[in-house]
Residue, then its C-alpha position, 0 to 999 in steps of 0.5 A: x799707343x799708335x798714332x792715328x797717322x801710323x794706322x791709315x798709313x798701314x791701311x793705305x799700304x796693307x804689303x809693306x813688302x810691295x814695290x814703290x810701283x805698286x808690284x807685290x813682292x810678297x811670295x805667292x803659289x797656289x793652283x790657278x785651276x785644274x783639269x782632266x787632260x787625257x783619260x783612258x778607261x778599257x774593259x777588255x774581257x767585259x763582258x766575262x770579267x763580270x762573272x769572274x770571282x777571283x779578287x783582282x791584284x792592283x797595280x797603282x803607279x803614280x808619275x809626277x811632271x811639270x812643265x812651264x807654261x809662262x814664267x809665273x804658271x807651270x802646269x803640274x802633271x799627276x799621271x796615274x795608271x791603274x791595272x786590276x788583274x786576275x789570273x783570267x786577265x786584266x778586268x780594268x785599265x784606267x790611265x789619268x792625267x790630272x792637271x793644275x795650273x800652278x802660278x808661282x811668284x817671287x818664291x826661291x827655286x828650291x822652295x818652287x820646286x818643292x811646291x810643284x812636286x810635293x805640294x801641288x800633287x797633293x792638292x791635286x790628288x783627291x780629285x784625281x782618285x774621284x775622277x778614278x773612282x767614277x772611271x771604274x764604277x762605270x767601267x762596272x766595277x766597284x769603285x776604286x778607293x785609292x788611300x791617300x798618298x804622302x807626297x810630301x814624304x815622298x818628295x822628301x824620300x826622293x830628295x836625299x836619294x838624290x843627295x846620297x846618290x851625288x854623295x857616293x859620286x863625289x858630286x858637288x852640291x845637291x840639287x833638287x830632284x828632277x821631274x818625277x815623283 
């Protein structure tokens, strides 16, 4: 059985990891908060490409970057462009970029980086199609519902890419991937 003193004294110091003056050592990440930073919505054949009847192709591409704002916080970029196109021509354009503010503390480097490009997007990443799916149903159409996306699976995809890519170069030790996803 505990000792009463042993109780009080883990209820007085609930992070046994954190430092004798008081600073939290424990590892911490998460989005501190996130924001539409640039978005662009074109309907250039409106109003004939509300007659036009021919199903539009969807091109869907993602791009991934992060810059540092501070040593804890690093801004997470999802760039995401979506072009709907018929043989008449382009019905919609829309161009986003969805930010987050990332704090990060006391996690290694690898691990942040990881987080930053794997895990981030994804979090970010069901507001972003929610922003782009009430982009198009404004622009007139019918909203766009993206399927989820495997950033994790991607990241990881990209990482032994990487690695296989400095394999065949005889290069050193693999690094994490850069900037995009």
């Amino acid at each position: 059985m505990a000792d009463e003193g042993d109780i009080l004294t883990d209820l007085d110091n609930p992070n046994p990891a954190a430092g004798g003056n008081g600073a939290d050592n424990l590892p911490t990440a998460g989005i501190i908060t996130q924001y539409v930073k640039d978005l662009s919505v074109e309907n250039p054949n409106a109003p004939a490409s509300f007659q036009w009847t021919e199903q539009p192709q969807i091109d869907l591409q993602f791009n991934i970057g992060a810059n540092k704002v501070s040593d804890e916080v690093t801004e997470v970029e999802l760039k995401v462009n979506v072009t709907a196109k018929t043989s008449q021509g382009n019905s919609y354009l829309v161009e986003l970029v969805y930010c987050g503010l990332v704090g990060i503390r006391n996690v290694p480097e690898e691990q942040a980086h990881a987080f930053m490009f794997a895990e981030a997007p994804r979090l970010l990443f069901p507001f972003a199609r929610a922003v782009i799916a009430d982009a198009v149903r404004e622009a007139g159409f019918q909203p766009l519902m993206m399927d989820p996306i495997d950033f994790n699976g991607l990241y990881v995809q990209q990482l032994q890419a990487k690695r296989a890519q400095e394999g065949a170069a005889g290069g050193a030790t693999p690094a994490a991937p850069e900037g995009n996803a």
